[in-house]
Each structure stands twice: as structure tokens, then as C-alpha cells.
C-alpha positions in Angstrom: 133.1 190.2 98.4 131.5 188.3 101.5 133.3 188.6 104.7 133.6 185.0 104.7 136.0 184.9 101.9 138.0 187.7 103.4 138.7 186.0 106.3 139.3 182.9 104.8 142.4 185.0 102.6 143.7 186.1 106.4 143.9 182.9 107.7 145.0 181.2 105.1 148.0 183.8 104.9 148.4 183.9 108.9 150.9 182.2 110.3 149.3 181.6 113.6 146.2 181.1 114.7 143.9 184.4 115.0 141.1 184.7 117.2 137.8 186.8 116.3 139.1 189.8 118.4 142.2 189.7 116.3 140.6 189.6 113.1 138.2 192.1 113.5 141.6 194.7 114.7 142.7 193.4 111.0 139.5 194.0 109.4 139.5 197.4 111.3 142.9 198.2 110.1 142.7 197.6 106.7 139.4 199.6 107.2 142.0 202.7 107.2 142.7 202.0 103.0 140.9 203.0 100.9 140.0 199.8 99.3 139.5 197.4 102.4 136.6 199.2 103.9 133.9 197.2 103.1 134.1 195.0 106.6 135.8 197.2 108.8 132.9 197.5 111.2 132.4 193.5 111.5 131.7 192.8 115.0 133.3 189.9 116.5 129.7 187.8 116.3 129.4 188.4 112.8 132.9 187.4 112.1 132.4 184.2 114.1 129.5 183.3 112.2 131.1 183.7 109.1 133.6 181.6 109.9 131.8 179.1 111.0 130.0 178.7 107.6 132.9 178.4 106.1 133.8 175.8 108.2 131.3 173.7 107.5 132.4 173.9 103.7 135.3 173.1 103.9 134.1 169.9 105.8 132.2 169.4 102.7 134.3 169.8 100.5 136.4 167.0 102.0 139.5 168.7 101.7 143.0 167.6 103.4 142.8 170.2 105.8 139.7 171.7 107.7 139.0 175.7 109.7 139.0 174.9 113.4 138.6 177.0 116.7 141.0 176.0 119.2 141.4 177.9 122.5 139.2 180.2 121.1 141.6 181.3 118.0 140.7 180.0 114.2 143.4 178.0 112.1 143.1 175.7 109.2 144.5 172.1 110.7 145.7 169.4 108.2 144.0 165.8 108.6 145.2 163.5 110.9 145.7 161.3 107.7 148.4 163.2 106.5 150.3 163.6 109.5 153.4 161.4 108.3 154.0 163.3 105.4 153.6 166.5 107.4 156.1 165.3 110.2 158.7 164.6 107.0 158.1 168.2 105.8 158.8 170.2 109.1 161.3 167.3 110.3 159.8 166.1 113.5 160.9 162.9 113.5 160.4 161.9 117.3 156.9 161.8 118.9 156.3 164.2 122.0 156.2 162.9 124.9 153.3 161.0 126.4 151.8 162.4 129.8 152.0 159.5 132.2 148.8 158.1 134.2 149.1 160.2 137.4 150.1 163.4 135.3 146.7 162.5 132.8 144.5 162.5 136.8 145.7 165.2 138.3 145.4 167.1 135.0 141.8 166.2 134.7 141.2 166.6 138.7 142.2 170.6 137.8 140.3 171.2 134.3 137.3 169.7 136.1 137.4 171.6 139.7 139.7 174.7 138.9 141.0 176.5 141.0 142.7 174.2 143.3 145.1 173.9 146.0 147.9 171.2 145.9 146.1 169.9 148.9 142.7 169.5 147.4 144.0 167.7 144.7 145.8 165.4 147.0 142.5 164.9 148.8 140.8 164.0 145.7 143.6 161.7 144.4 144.9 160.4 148.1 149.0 160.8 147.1 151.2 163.9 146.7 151.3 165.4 143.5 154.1 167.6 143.8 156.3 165.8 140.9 153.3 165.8 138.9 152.5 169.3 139.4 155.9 170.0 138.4 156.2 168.6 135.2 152.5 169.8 133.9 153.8 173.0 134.7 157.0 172.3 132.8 154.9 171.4 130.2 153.0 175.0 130.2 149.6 172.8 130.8 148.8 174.2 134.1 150.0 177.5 136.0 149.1 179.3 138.9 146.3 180.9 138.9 146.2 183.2 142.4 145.8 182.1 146.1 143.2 180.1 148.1 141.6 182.2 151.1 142.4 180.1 153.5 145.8 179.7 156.5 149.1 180.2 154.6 147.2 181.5 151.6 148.3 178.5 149.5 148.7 178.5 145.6 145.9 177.5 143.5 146.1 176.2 139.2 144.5 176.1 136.2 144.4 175.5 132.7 146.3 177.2 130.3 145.7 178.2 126.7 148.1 175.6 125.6 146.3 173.1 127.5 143.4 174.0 125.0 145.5 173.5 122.2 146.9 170.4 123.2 143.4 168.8 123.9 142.4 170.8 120.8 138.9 172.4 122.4 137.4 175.7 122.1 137.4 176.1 125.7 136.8 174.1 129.3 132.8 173.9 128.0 133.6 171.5 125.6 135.2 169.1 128.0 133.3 166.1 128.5 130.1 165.7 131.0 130.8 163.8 134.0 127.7 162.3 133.6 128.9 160.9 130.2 132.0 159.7 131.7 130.2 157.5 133.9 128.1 156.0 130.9 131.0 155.3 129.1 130.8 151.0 129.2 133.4 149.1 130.6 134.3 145.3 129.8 134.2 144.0 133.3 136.9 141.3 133.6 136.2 137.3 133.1 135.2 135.1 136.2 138.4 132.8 137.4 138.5 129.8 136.3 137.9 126.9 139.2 138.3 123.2 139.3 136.1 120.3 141.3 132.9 120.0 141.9 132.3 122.7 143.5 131.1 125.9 141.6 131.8 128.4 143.8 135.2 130.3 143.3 137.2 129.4 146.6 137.3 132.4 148.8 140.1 134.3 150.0 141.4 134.6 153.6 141.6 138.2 154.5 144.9 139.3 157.0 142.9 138.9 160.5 141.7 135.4 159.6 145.5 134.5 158.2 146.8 136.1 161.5 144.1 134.5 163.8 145.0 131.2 162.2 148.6 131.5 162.8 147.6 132.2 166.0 145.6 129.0 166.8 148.4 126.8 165.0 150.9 128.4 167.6 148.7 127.4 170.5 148.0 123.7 169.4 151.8 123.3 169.3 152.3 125.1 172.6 149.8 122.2 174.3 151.0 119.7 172.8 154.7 120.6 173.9 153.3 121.0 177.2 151.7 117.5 177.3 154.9 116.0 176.3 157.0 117.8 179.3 153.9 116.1 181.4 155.0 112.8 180.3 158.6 113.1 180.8 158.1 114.3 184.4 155.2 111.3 184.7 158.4 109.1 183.5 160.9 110.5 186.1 158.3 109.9 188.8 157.8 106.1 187.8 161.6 105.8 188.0 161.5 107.2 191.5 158.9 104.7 192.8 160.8 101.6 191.3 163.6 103.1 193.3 161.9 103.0 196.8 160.5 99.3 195.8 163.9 98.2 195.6 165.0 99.5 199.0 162.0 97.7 200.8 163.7 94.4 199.0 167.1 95.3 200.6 165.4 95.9 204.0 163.4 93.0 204.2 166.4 90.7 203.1 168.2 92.1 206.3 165.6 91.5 208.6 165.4 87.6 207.9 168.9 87.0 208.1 
């Protein structure tokens, strides 16, 4: 009997998944009867390389489930395809809840550059994370993983297994390059549309020229108040002079009577 098939039998009948350590303790136990000693001295690189032969036929075999490592431990998985069916069996009928946009950055900002700090990773992303932090350690996806060497010897995070599971990768190698990150392509948004004759897209005032604008309007109406109290006092000063040009009148009547 290969050791293929054997392991394929545990797994099958396991009721979690195992990882090659594990299976080799089984392999190793039922080493200890008298009929299961044929691969109780597997070593764990043997048993990972029969498993992932068989592996890759089941994948041929296009079966409705497949043998995957995740987090380092072997399971057989049902297709995503059958998922509804799957859901009705064990009676999930609501869909766990999504990780929101901040919770989905700082997650990343730890898988990529554990161990952190809290205050590294509000360097890198600019806000607090504290509520975020919270709830991904609420959700068992990140927990503390010792102290920094540094003043106050702050805390600093990690992964978890279940963070593994979730993402469903054999381990923090097989997260994506950075590198490949940046080539994914992005549909870069459409120009705005304009009217006229003009083909250039009207530029936008930035705050110091709206201020400096405000500014200059409050100055033009400043001088031009000031040039109408000019007038006004010019007026006043005209009524003055017709004043004195009737008291010469009055004097010079008196003088030829």
C-alpha cells in the first residue's frame, strides 16, 4: 500500500485538518500494531511529497472537492461551486462579516512588516488604529507577538494561524510580491468633460489664491468707501463757501445804504 493512499484514508476520516508533523505521530503510532507498520518511519518530507502527488490527482480527477495545505496543515476543501448547498447542510445561513477598508490596511501593513508597534503602523498609515487593532484581534487575525526594544517597551503583532486559514495560504511566503502589487493595472479615471472653445479643463483655485482674492475684493471696496467719504466732506466744504458768499452780499448791501 503506498503511503499516499494511507494518508489520503486519515484525512479523509480526520475531522480537522492535520499537518505533516501530525501525521507522521499517527503514522508512528499505528507503527506500534502489528499491522500498520509498514510507514511508521515516514519522515515529515516524504509525507509531504506524497501528499502533494496526490494532490495533484485529485485536481485531475476534477472532483467536487480538492487536498489543500493551509497554514501549513492538509485538508480536503469542497469547491467554491458548491458552497450553497454546503452552507444549507451545516445551516449557516448568514455570511461572516466583511473586514472593513481600514481593518483590510492595517491587516496587510502587519502581514507585510511584522512585527510592529501600534505606532509604526500609524506611521505607515498616518491615523490611529487602535479600533482597528481591536477588532482584528477580536477576530483572532492578529495577536501580540512580544515587545519592541525601544522606551516603554511597546507591544508589537503578528499574524495568526487563523489569519492563514482565512486568506487560505500555506504560510506569509505565499503572500503576494510587492513588486506584483505595483504591476497590477489600474483604469485610471476619464478626463472631465469641458464646454467652449477652449480645450483646456479650467483650472482650479487653490486656498491662498481664494484667500488672496478675498483679500483684494476687500481692499477695492475699502477705497472706494473711502473716496465716497472724500466726496461728502468735498460737498460739506462747497456748502461752507456758498455760506461766506452770502455774508459778503449782506455786508456790501449795508455799506451802500
Amino acid at each position: 500500500m503506498e503511503l499516499k493512499d494511507t494518508l489520503e484514508a486519515i484525512l479523509f476520516s480526520s475531522q480537522k485538518p492535520l499537518s505533516a508533523k501530525e501525521l507522521q505521530d499517527i503514522l508512528r503510532q499505528a507503527g506500534e500494531e502489528a499491522d500498520g507498520k509498514e510507514h511508521a518511519d515516514a519522515k515529515t518530507k516524504g509525507i509531504t511529497a506524497a501528499l502533494e502527488i496526490l494532490a495533484g490527482e485529485v485536481d485531475d480527477l476534477a472532483r467536487s472537492y480538492r487536498l489543500v495545505c493551509v497554514a501549513g496543515a492538509w485538508q480536503f476543501i469542497t469547491q467554491p461551486e458548491h458552497a450553497p448547498w454546503v452552507r444549507a447542510l451545516v445551516g449557516v445561513k448568514n455570511r461572516p462579516t466583511r473586514l472593513s477598508k481600514p481593518a483590510l490596511e492595517t491587516l496587510a501593513i502587519i502581514a507585510y512588516r511584522q512585527p510592529l508597534t501600534r505606532a509604526q503602523m500609524e506611521e505607515i498609515r498616518g491615523v490611529s488604529v487602535d479600533g482597528v487593532i481591536g477588532t482584528l484581534t477580536d477576530r483572532e487575525l492578529v495577536e501580540v507577538t512580544g515587545r519592541a526594544d525601544a522606551p516603554g517597551r511597546p507591544q508589537t503583532y503578528g499574524t495568526t494561524q487563523l489569519f492563514l486559514e482565512y486568506f487560505g495560504l500555506r504560510g506569509l511566503e505565499e503572500l503576494p510580491d510587492a513588486e506584483e502589487l505595483r504591476q497590477v493595472p489600474i483604469t485610471k479615471p476619464d478626463a472631465p468633460v469641458t464646454t467652449g472653445d477652449d480645450d483646456e479643463a479650467p483650472e482650479q483655485m487653490s486656498l491662498e489664491e481664494v484667500t488672496a482674492a478675498k483679500d483684494s475684493n476687500a481692499g477695492e471696496l475699502a477705497t472706494e468707501a473711502a473716496e465716497e467719504d472724500y466726496d461728502d466732506d468735498e460737498f460739506e466744504d462747497d456748502g461752507d463757501d456758498g455760506d461766506d458768499s452770502d455774508d459778503e452780499v449782506v455786508e456790501e448791501a449795508s455799506q451802500s445804504k
